[in-house]
Structures are given as structure tokens and as C-alpha cells.
N, C-alpha and C positions, 0 to 999 in steps of 0.2 A: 107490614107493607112488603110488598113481593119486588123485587131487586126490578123488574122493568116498572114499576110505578115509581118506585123512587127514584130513578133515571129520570123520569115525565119532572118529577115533582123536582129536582135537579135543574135541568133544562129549564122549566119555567122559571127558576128563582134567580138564575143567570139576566134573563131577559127582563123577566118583572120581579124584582126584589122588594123594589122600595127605596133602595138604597139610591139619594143624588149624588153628583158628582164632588160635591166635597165629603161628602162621607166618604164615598170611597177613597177619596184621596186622602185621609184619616188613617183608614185600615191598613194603606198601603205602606204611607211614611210608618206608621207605627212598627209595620212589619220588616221594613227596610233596617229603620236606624234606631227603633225603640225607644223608651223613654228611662225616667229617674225613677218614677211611680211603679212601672211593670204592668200598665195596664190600662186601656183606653175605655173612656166612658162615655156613650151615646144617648141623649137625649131624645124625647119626642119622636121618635121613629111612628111609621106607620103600620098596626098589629092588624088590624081588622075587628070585625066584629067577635067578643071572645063571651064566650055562653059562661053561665055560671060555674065556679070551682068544683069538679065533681068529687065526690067522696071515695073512689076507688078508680085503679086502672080499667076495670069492667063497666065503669060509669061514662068513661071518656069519648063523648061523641062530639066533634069540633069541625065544622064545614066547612067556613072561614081559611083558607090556606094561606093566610097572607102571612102570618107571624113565620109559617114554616120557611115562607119563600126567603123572608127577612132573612133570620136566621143563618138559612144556607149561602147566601147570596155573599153571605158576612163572611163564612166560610171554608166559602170556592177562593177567596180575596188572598186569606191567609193561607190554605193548602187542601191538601185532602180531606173533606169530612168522612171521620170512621166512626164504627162502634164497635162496646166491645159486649160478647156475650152472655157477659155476668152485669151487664148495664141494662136493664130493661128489656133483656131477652134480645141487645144487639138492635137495639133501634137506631139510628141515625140521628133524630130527632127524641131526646127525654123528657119528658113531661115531670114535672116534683110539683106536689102540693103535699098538706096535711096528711097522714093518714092514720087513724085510731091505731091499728095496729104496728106502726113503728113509731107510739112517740117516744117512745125513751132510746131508740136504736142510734146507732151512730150514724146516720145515713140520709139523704138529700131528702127524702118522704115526712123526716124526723118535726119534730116544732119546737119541744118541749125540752132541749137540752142541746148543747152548746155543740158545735165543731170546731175542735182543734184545728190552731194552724198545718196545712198540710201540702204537699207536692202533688197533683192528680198522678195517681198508678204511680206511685214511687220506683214499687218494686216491678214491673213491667218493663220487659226488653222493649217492646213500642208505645214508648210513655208520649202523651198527646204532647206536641208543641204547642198548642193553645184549646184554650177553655173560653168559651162561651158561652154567657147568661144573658136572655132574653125575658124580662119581667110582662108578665100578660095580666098580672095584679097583686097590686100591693098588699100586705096584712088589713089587716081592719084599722089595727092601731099604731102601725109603722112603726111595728117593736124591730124587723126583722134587718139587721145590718152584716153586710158582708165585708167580713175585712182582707186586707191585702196590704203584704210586706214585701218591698221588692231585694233582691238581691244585694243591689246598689247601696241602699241603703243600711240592711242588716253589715255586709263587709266595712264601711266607714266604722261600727262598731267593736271591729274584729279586732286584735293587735295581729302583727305578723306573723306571730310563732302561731297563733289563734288559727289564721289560715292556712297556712301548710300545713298543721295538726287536720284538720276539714280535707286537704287536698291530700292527702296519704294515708288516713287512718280506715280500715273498713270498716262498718256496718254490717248486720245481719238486716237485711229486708224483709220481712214477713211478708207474704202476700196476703192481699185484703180479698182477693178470688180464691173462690173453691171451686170445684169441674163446674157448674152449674149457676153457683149464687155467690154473691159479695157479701162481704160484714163477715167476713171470717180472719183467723190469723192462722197461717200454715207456713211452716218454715220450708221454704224452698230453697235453701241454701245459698242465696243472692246477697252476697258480700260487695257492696257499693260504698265507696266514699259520699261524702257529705255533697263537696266542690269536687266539680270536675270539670272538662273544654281546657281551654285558654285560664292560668294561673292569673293575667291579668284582670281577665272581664270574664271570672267561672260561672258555670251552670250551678245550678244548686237545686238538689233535691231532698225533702225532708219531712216524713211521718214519725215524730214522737211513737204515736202509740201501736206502731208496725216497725220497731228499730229494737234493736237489740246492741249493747255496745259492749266490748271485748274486754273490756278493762273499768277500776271506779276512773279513769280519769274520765276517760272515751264517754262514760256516764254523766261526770260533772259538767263537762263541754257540751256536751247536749242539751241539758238541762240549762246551762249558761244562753244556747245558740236560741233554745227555742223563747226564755224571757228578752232577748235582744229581739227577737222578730216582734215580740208582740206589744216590746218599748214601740217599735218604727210604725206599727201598720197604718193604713190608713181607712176609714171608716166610710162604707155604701153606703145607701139607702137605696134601694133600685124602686123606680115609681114604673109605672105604666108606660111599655115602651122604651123605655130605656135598656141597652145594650151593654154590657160588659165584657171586653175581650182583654182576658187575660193572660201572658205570656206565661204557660207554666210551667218553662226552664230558669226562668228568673226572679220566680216570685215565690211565696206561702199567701192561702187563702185559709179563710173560716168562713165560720157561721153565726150569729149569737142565735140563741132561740127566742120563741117570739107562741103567743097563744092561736089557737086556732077554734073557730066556732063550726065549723061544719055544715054551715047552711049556704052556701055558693060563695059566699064574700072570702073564700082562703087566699090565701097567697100563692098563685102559681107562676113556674117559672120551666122556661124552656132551655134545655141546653144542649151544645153540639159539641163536637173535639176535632180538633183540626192536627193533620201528621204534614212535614215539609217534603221527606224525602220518600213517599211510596215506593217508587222502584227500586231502592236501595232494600227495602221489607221485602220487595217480592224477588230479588235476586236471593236473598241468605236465608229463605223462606221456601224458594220454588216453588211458589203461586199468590197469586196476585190475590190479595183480599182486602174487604174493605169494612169487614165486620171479623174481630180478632175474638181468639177464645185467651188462655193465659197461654203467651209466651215468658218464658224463664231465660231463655238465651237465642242467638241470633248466628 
């Protein structure tokens, strides 16, 4: 989609969303003062009419804009919708269902094998402040559950030495982007703590399988931090329509896997990413963008 169509398609999702005014008043408190959870779930929203699941990115012909307008509309609420170039080739809007050829892959397309709890773009200098999943259909047999662990709740787990060990230890970050394509690991030499912000109410970012730790302790606390997230998480089901915005400076999300038949009936799911602070990216940046390739520093 060529940058003045998605403007169009922007502007209309503003004015026609879908979204009532208690919804938005949802997105808004959410975004204001947050939750225990890490993560707001909407109900029944209004998709449109959604053609059957197609079997490849080259299949995907969808007229119906309303899911999109949704979506965006959801947002513009919370902040800037970006993409990034190793996402769909930098779409705004992601499309994921089935596809034969990544089922074993570790990645959104995938069916057939689990996702780890994870941080969106861990290792990225412009990690999305929120994540976005808009379900346009559910599995055949409602294997497919999204879990979320919020921050909140993993740290009541923590003991104190626990967390400052998190707030000063660094990490290697692997990045999950290569120049081109994602589902890679390339060490780009992105030394990050676990917790970071505020020692009181931290940020928390965290990919097991993109982490490298400096030490066996550094290793055992990891191992420690990521069976506590998946003690706490708490278990989707996304039906038709339903909205999921999830804060991803204070939470870990997955996946489970779940079967897919390939005849229309997949499970597809639209997602967008929301940044808070754009002109802060395009001052350390020197130009304003809204589709990122890999940034490693800022």
C-alpha cells in the first residue's frame, strides 16, 4: 500500500473505526494508567465482512476495510502506528494465518509449534510500546491460545536481590531481523538489562531464545525469570472480533500452537504496533519515519 493510500485509509479509521465511545474510553484509561494484567481485551467489535482464510500472502484479496479501520482506529488511541521492514515487507497492517511453508518456523504464519514467551523486538532501539491483535477468525477447533504475563505480576515473584540482579545485569540481545527478513539470530552486540525505567514500576523486556547471558548465574535467573512468567500468564482465546492490546513494555506474550486445514476455515489474525514518542525517533534519527528497517542504536 503506497504511503498516500494509507494516509486515506488512516483518516477514514479516525472518523469511521467502529470504535463507541466506551471503547475508546477503554483504550484510553488503559493507556493512561494501565492495568495488573498488562493488557486490554475487546469483545464483539465490528470486522466486516471477512472472505475466506487464504493460503498465501499472494492469495490475500480482502475489500471489506472495516477490520483495517478498526484496528487503526485502536491505534491512533494509543500512538503512532509503525511497521517495520522485516514485518511483512513494512506493512502497517499484518495479516497471519497458516501457512504450509512456515509450519515448524518460529514465527506469527507458524500453527504447528508453540511460541515462547517473548518481548515484541526486544533487541530494537524502537521497540513498539504496544501490540495489537485483531482476530477475523478463529481456528476450527479453538486449539489456538495467546498467553500474557504482565510485569506486575512476574516481579511479586521476584525476591529483591532477584530484581536488581534484572535491573544491572546485561544481556546480549540477538536480533530476530536480518537486512531483509526476520527468524534470524545475529548478534548485534545489544547489551540490555532484563528491568529497566523506574526500579519501582520497571520496564521489562525479554526473549529466552534471542538472550545470551554473561555468566551460569546470569543463565540460571533467566531460566528462573522465564518459568515465573509462565507460572503467572494468563490464557486468550481470541473469537471473532475480539481485540487484544497489549502493552509490550510490561508484559511477555506467546503462542500455543493449534492445527490448520487449509481450506478457508484458518485462523487469521490482524496486527498493528503502536510507538508513544515519534518525534523523539525522528530527532536521534534525522527523519521522520513510520516504517523502520533495524535500528541497533538511537
Amino acid at each position: 500500500m503506497s504511503a498516500n493510500n494509507f494516509d486515506h485509509l488512516l483518516a477514514a479509521s479516525i472518523e469511521r473505526g467502529g470504535l463507541d465511545r466506551q471503547q475508546i474510553a477503554q483504550i484510553l484509561n488503559f493507556k493512561l494508567f494501565g492495568n495488573p494484567t498488562g493488557f486490554l481485551h475487546l469483545r464483539h467489535l465490528p470486522i466486516g465482512e471477512i472472505p475466506p482464510t487464504p493460503a498465501s500472502r499472494e492469495a490475500l484479496h480482502k475489500h471489506d476495510d472495516s477490520s483495517e479501520r478498526l484496528l487503526l482506529q485502536a491505534t491512533v488511541l494509543l500512538g503512532e502506528p509503525v511497521g517495520y521492514l522485516q514485518e511483512s515487507g513494512g506493512a502497517i497492517v499484518n495479516n497471519f494465518f497458516p501457512q504450509r511453508g512456515q509450519s515448524r518456523a518460529a514465527t506469527s504464519d507458524s500453527f504447528d509449534t508453540e511460541l515462547d514467551l517473548h518481548t515484541e523486538n526486544a533487541f530494537h532501539a524502537i521497540q513498539p510500546d504496544y501490540l495489537l491483535l485483531l482476530c477475523l477468525r478463529q481456528d476450527p477447533e479453538a486449539e489456538a491460545i495467546t498467553y500474557v504475563a504482565s510485569a506486575e505480576r512476574i516481579l511479586a515473584r521476584l525476591s529483591y536481590e532477584e530484581q536488581l540482579f534484572f535491573l544491572n545485569e546485561p544481556y546480549n540481545f540477538l536480533s530476530d531481523y536480518g537486512p531483509s527478513e526476520k527468524n534470524q539470530r545475529i548478534d548485534i552486540d545489544k547489551h540490555q538489562t532484563v528491568l529497566y525505567g523506574d526500579p519501582d514500576a520497571p520496564f521489562l523486556r525479554f526473549d529466552p531464545q534471542f538472550m545470551l547471558a554473561f555468566s551460569n548465574r546470569a543463565q540460571a535467573l533467566l531460566e528462573r525469570l522465564r518459568a515465573i512468567a509462565w507460572s503467572v500468564v494468563e490464557p486468550i482465546r481470541l473469537c471473532p472480533g475480539d481485540l487484544l492490546i497489549i502493552d509490550n513494555r510490561r508484559t511477555v506474550h506467546a503462542r500455543s500452537r493449534f492445527d490448520a486445514r487449509f481450506d478457508g476455515s484458518d485462523r487469521w489474525i490482524q496486527r498493528a504496533f503502536a510507538i508513544c514518542n515519534p518525534r523523539f525517533y525522528a530527532e536521534r534519527l534525522g527523519k521522520q519515519h513510520r516504517v523502520f528497517g533495524l535500528v541497533t542504536e538511537l
